[in-house]
Backbone as a ProteinNet text record, in pm:
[ID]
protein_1_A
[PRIMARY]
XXXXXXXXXXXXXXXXXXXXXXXXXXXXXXXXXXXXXXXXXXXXXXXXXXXXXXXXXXXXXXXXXXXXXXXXXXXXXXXXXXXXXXXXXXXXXXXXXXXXXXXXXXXXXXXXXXXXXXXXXXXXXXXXXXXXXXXXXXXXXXXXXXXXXXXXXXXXXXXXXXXXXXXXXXXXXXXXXXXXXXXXXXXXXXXXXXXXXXXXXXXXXXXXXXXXXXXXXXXXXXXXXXXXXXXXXXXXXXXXXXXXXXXXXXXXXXXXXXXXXXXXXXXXXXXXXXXXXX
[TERTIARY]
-2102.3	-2240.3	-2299.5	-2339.1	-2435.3	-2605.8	-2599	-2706.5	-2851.3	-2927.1	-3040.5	-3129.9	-3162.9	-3284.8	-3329.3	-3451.5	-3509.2	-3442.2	-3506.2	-3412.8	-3449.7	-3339.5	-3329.5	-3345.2	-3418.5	-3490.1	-3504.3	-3461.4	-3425.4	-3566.3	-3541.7	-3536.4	-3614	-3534.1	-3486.7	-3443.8	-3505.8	-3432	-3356.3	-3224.3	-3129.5	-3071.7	-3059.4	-3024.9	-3102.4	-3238.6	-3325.5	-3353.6	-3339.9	-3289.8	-3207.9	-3115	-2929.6	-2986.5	-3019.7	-3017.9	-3179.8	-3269.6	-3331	-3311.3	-3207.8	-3176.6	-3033.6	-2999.3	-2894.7	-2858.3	-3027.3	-3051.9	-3012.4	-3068.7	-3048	-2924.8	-2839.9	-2702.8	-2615.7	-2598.7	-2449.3	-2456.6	-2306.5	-2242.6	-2139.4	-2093.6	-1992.6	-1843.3	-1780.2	-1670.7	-1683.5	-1797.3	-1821	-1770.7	-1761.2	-1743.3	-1898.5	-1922	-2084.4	-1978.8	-2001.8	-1980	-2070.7	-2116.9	-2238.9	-2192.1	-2239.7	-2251.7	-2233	-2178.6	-2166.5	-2267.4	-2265.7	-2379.3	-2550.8	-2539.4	-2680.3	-2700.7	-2603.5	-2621.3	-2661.8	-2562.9	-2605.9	-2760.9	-2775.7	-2953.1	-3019	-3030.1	-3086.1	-3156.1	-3012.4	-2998.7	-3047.2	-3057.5	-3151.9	-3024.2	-2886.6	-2775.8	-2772.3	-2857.2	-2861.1	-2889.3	-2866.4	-2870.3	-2927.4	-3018.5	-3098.1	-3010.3	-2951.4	-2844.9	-2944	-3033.7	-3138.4	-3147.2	-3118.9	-3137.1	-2998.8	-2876.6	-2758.9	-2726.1	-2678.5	-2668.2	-2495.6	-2465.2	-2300.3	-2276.6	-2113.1	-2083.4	-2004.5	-1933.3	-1837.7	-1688.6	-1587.5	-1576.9	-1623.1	-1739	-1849.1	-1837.3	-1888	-1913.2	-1797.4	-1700.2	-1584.6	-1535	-1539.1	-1445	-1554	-1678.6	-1804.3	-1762.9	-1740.8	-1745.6	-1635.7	-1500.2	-1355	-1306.2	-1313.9	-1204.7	-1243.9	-1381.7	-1450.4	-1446.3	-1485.1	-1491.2	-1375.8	-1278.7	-1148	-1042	-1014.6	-903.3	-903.8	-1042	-1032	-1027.4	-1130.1	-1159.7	-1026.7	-938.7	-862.1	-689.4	-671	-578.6	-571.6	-612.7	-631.3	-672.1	-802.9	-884.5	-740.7	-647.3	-586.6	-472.6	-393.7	-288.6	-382.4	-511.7	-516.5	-579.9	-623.9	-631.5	-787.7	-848.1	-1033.5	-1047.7	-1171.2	-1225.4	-1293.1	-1242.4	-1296.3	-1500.5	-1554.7	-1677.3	-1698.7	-1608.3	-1594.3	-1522.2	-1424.7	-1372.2	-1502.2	-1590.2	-1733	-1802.9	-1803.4	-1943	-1854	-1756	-1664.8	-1696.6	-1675.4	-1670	-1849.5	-1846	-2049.6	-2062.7	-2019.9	-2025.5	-2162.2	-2246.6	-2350.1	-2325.1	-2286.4	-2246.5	-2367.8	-2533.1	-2602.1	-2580.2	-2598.1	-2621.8	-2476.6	-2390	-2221.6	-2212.5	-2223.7	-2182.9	-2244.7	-2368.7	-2421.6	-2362.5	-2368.1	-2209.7	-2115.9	-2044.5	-1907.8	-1951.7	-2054.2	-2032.2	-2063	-2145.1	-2145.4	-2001.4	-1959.2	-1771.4	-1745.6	-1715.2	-1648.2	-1688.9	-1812.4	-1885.1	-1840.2	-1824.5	-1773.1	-1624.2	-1550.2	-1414.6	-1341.2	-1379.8	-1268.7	-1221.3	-1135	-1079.3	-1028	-940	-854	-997.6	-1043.1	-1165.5	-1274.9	-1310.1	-1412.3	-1302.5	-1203.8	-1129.2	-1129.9	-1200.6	-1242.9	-1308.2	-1287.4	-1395.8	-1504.8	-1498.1	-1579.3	-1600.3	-1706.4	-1690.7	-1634.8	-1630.5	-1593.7	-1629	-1527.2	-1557.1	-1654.6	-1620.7	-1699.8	-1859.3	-1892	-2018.3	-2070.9	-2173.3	-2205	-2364.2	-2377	-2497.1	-2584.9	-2484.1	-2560.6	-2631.1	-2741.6	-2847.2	-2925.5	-2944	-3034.1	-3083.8	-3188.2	-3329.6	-3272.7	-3335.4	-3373	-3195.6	-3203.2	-3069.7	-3015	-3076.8	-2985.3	-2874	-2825.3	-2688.2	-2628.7	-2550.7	-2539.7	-2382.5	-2428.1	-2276.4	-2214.2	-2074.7	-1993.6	-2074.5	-2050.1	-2089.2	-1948	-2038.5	-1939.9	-1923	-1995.1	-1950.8	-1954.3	-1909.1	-1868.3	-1805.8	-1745.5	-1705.9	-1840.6	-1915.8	-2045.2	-2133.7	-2112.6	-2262	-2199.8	-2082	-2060.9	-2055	-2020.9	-2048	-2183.1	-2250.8	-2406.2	-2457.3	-2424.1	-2474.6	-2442.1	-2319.6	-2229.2	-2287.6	-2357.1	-2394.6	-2545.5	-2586.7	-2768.4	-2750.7	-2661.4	-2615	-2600.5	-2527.8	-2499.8	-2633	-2704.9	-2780.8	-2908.1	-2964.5	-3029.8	-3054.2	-2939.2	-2920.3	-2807	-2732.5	-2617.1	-2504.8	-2474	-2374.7	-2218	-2129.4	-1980	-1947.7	-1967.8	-1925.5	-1874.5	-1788.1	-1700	-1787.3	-1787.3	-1863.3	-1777.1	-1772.1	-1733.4	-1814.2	-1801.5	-1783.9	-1770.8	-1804.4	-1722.7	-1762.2	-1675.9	-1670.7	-1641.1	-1738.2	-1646.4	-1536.2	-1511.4	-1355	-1274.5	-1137.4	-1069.7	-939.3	-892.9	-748	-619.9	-512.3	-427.3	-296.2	-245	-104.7	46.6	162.5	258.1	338.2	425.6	490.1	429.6	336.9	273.1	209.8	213.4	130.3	43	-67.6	-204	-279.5	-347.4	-376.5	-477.5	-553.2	-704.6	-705.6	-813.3	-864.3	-969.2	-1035.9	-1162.7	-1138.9	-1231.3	-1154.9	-1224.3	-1154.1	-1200.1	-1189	-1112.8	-1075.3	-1054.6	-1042.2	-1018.8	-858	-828	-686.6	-603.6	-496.3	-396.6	-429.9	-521.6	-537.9	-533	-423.8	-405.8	-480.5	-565.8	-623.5	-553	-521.3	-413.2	-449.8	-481.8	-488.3	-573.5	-689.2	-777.1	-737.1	-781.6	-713.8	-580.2	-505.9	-399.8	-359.9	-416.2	-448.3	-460	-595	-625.2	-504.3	-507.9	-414.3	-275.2	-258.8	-108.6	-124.2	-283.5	-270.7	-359.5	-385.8	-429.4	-357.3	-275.6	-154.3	-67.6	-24.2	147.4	40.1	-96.8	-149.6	-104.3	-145.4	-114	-220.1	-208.7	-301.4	-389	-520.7	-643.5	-743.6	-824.8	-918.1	-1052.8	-1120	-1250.3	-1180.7	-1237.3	-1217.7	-1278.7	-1240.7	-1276.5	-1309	-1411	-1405.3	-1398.5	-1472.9	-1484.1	-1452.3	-1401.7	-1404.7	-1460.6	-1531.4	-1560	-1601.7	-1517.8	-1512.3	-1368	-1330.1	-1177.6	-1096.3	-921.2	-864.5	-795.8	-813.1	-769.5	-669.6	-538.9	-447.2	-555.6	-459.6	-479.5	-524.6	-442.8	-436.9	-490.3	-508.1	-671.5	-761.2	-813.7	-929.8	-932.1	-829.4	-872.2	-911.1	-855.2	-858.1	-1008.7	-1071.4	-1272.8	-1330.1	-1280.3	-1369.8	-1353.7	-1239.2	-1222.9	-1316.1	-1310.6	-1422	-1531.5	-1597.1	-1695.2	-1750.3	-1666.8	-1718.2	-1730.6	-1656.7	-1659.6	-1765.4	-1790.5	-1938.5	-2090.9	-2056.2	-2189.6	-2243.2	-2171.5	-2228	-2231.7	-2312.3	-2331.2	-2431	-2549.6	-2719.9	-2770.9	-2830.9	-2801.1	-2741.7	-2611.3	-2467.1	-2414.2	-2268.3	-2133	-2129.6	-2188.1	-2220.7	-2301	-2369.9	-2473.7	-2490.5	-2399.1	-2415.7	-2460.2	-2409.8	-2397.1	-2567.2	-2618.1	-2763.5	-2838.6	-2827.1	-2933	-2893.4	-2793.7	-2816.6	-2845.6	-2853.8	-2896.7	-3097.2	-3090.9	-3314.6	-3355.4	-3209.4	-3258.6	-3349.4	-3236.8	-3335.5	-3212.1	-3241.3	-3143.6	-3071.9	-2986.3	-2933.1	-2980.4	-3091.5	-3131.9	-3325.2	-3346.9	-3480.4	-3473.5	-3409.5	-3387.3	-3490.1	-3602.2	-3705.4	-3699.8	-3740.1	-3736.5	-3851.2	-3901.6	-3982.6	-3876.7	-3818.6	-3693.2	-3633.3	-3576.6	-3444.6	-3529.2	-3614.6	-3697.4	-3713.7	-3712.1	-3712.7	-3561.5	-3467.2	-3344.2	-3316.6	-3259.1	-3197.4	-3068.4	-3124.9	-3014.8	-2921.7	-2795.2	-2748.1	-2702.7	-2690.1	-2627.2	-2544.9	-2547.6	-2503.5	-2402.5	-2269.5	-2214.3	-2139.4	-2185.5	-2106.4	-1949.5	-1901.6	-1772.7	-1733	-1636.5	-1639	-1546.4	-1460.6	-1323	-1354.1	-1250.7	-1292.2	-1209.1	-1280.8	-1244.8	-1147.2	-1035.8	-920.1	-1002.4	-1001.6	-1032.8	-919.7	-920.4	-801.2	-757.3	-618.7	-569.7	-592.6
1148.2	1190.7	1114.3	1155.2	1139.9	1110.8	991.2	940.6	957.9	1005.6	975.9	905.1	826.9	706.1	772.4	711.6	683.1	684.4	694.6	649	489.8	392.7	260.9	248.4	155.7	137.3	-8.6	-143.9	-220.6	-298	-406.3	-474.3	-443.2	-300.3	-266.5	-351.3	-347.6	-428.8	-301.9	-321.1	-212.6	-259.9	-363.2	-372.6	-320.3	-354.6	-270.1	-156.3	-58.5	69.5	126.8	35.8	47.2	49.2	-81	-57.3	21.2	62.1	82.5	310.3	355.1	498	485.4	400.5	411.9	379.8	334.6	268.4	355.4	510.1	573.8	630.3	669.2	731.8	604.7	497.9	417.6	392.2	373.9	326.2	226	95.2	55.4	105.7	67.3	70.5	207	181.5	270.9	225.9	363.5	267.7	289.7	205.5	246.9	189.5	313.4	351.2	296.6	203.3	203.1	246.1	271.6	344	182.9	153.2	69.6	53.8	197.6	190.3	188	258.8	210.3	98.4	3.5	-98.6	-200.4	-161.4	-208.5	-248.5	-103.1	-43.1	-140	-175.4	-225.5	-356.4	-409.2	-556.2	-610.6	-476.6	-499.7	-532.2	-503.4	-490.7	-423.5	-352.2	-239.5	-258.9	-191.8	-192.7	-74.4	-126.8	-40.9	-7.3	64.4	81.5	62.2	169.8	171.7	19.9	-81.4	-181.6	-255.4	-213	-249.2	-175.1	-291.1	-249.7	-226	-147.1	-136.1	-182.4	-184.3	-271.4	-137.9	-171	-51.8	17.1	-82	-21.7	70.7	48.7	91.8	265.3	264.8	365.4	468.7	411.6	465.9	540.1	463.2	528.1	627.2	631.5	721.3	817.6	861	1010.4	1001.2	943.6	992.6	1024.8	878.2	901	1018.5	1016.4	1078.4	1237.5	1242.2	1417.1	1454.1	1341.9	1507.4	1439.5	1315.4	1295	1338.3	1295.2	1343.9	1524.9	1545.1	1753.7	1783.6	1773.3	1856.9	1738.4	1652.9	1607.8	1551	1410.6	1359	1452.8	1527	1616.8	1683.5	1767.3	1882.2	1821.4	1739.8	1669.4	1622.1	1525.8	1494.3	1639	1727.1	1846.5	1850.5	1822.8	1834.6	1945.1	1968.9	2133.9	2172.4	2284.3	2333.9	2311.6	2290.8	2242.5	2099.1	2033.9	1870.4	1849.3	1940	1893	1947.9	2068.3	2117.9	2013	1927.3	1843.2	1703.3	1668.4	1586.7	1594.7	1755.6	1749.6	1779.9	1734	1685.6	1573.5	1453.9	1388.9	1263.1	1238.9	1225.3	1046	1060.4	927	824.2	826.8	755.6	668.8	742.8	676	644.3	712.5	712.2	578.1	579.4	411.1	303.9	339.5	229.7	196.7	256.3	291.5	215.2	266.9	219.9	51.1	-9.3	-104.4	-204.9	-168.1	-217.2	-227.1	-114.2	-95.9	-216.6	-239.7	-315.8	-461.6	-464.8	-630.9	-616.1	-512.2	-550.1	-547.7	-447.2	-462.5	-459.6	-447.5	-487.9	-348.6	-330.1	-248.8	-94.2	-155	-35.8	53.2	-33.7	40.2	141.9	48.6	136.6	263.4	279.9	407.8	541.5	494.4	596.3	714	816.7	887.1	898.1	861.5	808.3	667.9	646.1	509.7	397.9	440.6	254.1	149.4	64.6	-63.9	-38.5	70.8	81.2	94.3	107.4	134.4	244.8	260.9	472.4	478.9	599.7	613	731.2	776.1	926.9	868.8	958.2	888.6	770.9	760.3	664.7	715.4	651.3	736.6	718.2	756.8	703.9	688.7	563.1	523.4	419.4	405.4	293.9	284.3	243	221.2	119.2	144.2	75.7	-30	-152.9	-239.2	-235.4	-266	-308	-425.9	-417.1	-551	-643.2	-793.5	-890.6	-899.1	-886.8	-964.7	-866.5	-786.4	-649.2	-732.1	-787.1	-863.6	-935.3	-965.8	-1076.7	-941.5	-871.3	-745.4	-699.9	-625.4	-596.9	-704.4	-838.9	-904.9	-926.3	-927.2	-926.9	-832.3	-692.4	-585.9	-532.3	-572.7	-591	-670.5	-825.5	-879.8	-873.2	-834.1	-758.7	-649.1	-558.1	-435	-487	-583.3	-655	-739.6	-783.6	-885	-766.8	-671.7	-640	-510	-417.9	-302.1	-352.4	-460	-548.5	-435.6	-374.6	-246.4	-351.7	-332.2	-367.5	-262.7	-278.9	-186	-228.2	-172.8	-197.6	-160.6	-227.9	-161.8	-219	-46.4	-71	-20	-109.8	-55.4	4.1	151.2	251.2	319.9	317.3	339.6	469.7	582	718.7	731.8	592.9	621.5	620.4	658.7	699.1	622.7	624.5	459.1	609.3	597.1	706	658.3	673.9	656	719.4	634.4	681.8	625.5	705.4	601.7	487.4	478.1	339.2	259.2	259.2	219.8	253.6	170.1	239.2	146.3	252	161.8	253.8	190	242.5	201.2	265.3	173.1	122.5	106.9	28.6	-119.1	-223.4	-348.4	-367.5	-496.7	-548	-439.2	-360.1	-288.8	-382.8	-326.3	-398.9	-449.5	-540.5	-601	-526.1	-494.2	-425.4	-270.3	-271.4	-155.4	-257.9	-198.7	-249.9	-221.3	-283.9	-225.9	-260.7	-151.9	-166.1	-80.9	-145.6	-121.9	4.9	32.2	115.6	237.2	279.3	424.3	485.2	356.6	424.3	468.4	388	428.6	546.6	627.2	725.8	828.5	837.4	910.4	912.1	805.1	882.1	916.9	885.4	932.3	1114.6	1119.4	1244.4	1369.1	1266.7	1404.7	1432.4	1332.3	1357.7	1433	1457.6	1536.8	1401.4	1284.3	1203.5	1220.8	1184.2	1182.5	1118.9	1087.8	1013.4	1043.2	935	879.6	787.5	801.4	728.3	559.3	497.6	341.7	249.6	177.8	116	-33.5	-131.5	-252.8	-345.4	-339.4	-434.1	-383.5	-442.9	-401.1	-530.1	-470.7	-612.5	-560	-642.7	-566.6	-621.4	-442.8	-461.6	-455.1	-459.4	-546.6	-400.7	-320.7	-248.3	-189.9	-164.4	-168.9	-123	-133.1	-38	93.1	157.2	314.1	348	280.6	299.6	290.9	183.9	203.9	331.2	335.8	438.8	593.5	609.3	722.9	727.7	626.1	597.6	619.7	527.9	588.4	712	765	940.8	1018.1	963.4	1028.9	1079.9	930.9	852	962.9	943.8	1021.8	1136.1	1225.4	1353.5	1391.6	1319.4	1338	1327.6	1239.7	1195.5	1298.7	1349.2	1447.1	1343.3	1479.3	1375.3	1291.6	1348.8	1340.2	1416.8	1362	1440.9	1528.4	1439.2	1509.3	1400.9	1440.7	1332.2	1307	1351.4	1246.9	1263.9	1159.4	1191.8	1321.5	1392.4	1563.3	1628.6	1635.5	1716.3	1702.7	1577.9	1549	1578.8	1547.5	1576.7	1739.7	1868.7	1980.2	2028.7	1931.9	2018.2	2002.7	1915	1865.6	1916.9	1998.1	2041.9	2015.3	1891.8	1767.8	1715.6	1644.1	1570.3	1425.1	1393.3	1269.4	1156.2	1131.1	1014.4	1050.6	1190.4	1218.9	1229	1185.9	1169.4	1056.2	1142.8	989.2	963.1	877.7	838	935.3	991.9	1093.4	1222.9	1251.3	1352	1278.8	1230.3	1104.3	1115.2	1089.9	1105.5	1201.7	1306.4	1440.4	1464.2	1413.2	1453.8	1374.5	1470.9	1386.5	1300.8	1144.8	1046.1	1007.6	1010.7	982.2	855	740.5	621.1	579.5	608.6	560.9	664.9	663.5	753.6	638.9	733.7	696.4	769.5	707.2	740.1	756.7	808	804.3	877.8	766.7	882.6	974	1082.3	1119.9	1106.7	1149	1119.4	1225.6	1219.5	1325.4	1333	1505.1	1471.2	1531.6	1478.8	1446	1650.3	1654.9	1763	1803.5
-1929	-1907.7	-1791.1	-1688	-1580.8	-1606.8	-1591.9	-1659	-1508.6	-1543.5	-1433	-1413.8	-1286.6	-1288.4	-1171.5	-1160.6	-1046.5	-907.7	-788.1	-628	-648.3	-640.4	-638.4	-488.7	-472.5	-332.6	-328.9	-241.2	-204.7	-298.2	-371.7	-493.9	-606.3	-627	-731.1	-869.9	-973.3	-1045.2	-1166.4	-1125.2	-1166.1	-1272.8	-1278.8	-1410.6	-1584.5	-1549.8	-1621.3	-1620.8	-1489.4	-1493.3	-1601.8	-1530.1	-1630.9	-1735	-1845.7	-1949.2	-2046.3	-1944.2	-2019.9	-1999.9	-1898.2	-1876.6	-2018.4	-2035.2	-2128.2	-2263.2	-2317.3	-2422.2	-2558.9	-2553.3	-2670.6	-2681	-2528.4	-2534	-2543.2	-2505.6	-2503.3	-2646.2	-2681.7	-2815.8	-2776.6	-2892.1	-2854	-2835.3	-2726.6	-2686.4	-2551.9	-2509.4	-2433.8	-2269.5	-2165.5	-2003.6	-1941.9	-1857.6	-1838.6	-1639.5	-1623.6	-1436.6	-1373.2	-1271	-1184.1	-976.6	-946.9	-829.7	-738.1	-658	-565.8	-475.6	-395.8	-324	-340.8	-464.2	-524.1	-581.6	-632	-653.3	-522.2	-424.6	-300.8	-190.7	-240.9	-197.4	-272.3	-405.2	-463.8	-440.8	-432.9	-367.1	-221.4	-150.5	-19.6	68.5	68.5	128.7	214	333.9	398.7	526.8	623.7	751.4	861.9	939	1004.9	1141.6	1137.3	1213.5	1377.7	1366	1510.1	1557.3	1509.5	1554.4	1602.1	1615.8	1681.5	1756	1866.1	2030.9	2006.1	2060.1	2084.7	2217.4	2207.2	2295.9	2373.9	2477.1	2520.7	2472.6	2363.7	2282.7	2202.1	2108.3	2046.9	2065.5	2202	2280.3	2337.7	2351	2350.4	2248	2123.7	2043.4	1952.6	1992.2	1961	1991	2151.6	2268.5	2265.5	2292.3	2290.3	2165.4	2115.8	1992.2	1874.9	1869.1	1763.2	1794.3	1906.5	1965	1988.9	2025.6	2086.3	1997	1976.1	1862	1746.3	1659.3	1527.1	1522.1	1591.4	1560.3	1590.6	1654.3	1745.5	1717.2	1631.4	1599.2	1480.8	1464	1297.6	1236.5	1278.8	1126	1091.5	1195.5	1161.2	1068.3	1123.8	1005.6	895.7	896.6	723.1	647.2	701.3	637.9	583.3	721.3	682.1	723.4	621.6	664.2	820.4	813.7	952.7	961.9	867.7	890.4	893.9	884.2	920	1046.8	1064.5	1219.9	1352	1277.1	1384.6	1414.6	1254.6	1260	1385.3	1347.7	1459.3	1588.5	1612.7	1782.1	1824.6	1758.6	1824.7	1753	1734.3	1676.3	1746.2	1729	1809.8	1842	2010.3	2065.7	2068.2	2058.4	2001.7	1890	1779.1	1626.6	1641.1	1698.5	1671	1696.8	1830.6	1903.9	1807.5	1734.1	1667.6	1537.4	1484.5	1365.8	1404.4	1492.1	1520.7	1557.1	1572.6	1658.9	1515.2	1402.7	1306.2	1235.5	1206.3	1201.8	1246	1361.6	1435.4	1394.1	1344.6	1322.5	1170.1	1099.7	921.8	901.4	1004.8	928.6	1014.2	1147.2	1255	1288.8	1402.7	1505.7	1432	1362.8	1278.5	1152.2	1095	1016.3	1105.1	1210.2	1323	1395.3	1353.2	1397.4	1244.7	1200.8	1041	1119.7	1045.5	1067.5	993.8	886.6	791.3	683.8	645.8	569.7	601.4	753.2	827.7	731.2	686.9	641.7	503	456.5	360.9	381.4	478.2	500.1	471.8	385.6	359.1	391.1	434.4	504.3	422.8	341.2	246.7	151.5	109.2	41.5	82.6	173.1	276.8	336.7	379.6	476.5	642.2	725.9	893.8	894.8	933.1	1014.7	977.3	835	671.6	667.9	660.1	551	502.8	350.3	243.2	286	270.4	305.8	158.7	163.1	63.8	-22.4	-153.5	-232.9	-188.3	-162.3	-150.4	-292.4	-428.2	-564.2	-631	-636	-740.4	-870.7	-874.9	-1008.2	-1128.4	-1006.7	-1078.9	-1080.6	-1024.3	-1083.6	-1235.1	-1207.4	-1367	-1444.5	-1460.9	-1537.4	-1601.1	-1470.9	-1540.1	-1599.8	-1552.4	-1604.2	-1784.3	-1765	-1935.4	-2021.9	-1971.8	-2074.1	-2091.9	-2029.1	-2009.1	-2113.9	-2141.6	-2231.7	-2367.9	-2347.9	-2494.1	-2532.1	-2433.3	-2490.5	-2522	-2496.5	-2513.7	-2608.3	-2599.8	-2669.9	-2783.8	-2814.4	-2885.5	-2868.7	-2747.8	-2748.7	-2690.1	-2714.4	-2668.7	-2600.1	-2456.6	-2331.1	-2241.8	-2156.3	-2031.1	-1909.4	-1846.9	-1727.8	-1636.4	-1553.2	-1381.8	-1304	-1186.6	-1073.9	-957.6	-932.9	-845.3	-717.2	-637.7	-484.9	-492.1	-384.3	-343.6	-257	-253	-121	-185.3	-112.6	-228.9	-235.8	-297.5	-351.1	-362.7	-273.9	-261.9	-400.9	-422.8	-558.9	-450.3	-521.6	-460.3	-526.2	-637.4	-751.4	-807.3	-858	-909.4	-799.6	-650.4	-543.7	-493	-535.4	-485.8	-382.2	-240.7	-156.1	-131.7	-20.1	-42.7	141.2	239.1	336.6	376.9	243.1	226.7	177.5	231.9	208.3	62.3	46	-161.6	-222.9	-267.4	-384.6	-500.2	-677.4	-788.6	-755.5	-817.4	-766	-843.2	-758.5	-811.1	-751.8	-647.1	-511.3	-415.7	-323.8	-186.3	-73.1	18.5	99.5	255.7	301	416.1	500.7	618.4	756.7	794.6	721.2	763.2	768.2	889.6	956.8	928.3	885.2	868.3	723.3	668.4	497.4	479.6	546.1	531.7	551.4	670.6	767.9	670.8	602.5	573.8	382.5	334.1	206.5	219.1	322.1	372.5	373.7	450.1	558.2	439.9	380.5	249.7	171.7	157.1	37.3	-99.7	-98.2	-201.5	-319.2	-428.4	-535.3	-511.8	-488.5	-411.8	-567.5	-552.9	-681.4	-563.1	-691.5	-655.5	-688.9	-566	-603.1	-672.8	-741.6	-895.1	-824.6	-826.7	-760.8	-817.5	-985.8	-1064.5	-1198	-1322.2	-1419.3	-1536.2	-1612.1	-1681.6	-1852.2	-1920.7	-2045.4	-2080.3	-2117.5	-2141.4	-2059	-2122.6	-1963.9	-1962.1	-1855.7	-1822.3	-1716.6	-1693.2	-1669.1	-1494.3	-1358.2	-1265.9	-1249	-1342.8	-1349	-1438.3	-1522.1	-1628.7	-1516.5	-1470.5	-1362.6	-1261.7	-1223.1	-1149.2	-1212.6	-1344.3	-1386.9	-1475.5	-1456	-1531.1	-1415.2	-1294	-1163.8	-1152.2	-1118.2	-1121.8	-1166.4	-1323.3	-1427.5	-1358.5	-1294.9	-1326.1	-1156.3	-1033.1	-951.5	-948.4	-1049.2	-1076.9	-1132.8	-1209.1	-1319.1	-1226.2	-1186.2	-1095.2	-971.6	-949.3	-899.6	-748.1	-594.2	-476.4	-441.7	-518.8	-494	-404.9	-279.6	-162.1	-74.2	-46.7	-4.7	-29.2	22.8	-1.9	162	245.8	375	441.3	541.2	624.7	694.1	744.1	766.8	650.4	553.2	441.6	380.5	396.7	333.4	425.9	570.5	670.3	699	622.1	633.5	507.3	330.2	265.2	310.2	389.6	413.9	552.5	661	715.6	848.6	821.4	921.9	1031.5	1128.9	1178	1132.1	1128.3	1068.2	1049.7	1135.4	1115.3	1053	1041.4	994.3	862.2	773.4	609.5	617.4	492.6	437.9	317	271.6	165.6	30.4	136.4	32.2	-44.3	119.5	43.9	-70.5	-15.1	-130.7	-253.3	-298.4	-434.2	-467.4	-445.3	-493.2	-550.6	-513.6	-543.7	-700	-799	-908.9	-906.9	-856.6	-862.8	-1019.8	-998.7	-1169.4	-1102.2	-1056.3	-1044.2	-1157.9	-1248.3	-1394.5	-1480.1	-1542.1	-1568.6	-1721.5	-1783.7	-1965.1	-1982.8	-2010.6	-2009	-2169.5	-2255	-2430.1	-2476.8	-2494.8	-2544.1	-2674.4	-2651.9	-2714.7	-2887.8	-2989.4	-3126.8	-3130.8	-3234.2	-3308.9	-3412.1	-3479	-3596.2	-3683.6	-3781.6	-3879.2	-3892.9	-3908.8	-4041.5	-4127.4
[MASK]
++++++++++++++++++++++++++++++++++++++++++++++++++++++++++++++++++++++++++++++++++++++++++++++++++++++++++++++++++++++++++++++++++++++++++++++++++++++++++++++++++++++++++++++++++++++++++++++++++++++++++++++++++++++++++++++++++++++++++++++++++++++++++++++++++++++++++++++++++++++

């Protein structure tokens, strides 16, 4: 179940969100999903992109790499839709270069060659020219958030976690090219992560960062995030194109008035389900 709150807007106190949107539905032994990036927002983790200068790399790999490599080569091997390789080859070398140059200041060379979610950075569901950084302590949020649950509702719940990028599988190997994944996801070499869990068509999942609760194998985690991003729905869109064309606006004219109108679920209950007897 896709739980709904409020738009969490930089100090946010989400944890009381959390437990007071989930008070009458959670039961023990439940998974309680939290959104990364809204946890992020929350925390005031965010970045006004309009305010970083790129450098000439930056700028380069904005107008070259972005317009004629990805539309017209990468998109076609990892197998993006022909309305993602359009949105590519206009890929706007302004905000682009500024992007990329943040890329380049969070995860280095190979990440700023993404076509999306450089370094884990996400920009959907953010206003102007925002965007949400990676949590450095994904471990210490669900911890806190788990025992705020217990201490206040007395519920025994697992809480993760979860990233929309995606952690690829390959016989029991799972790698991701977003950095800090939950351990036991490999995060390897960016661009190329993608590119080759893309192209083979590999099994790809939502990425799991923290788990806190029970001890749950790898492939347990990934298969609650799965859940957990499936359920949740996008909000807006699932990327800065996709939200600045369901509002009809240009990419960086998303306000925060829109964003509130939209039903945010940040929160997703997870609950196995019961057998019932013969």
């Amino acid at each position: 179940m896709a739980v709904e709150s409020p738009y969490w807007k930089p100090k946010t106190d989400y944890i009381t969100q959390i437990t007071t949107a989930i008070k009458n539905i959670v039961k023990d032994g439940d998974f309680v999903a939290v959104s990364e990036k809204a946890v992020s927002t929350a925390l005031g983790n965010i970045v006004d992109e309009n305010t970083v200068k790129p450098n000439l790399l930056a700028r380069f790999i904005a107008k070259y790499w972005m317009q004629i490599v990805w539309p017209y080569l990468l998109g076609v091997v990892c197998h993006l839709k022909m309305e993602t390789l359009e949105f590519l080859s206009t890929y706007p070398p302004k905000e682009g270069s500024q992007h990329k140059q943040l890329a380049l200041q969070q995860g280095g060379f190979f990440q700023a060659l993404m076509f999306g979610s450089e370094s884990a950075i996400d920009g959907s569901n953010l206003p102007h020219s925002y965007v949400a950084l990676p949590l450095e302590n994904a471990q210490e949020v669900a911890d806190q958030i788990r025992k705020q649950i217990r201490s206040e509702l007395g519920k025994n719940v697992t809480v993760t976690v979860v990233d929309t990028d995606k952690t690829y599988s390959l016989w029991g190997f799972h790698f991701t090219p977003r950095p800090k994944p939950l351990k036991g996801i490999h995060s390897l070499f960016g661009v190329f992560s993608y590119i080759v869990g893309r192209s083979l068509n590999l099994k790809k999942r939502a990425t799991p960062l923290a788990v806190s609760g029970a001890c749950l194998t790898t492939e347990e985690a990934l298969e609650i995030a799965k859940i957990a991003n499936r359920t949740r729905g996008s909000g807006a869109g699932k990327t800065v194109w996709d939200m600045a064309n369901n509002f009809e606006v240009n990419i960086t004219d998303v306000t925060l008035e829109m964003l509130e109108r939209i039903n945010h679920k940040p929160i997703v209950i997870i609950r196995a389900k019961t057998q019932k007897r013969q």
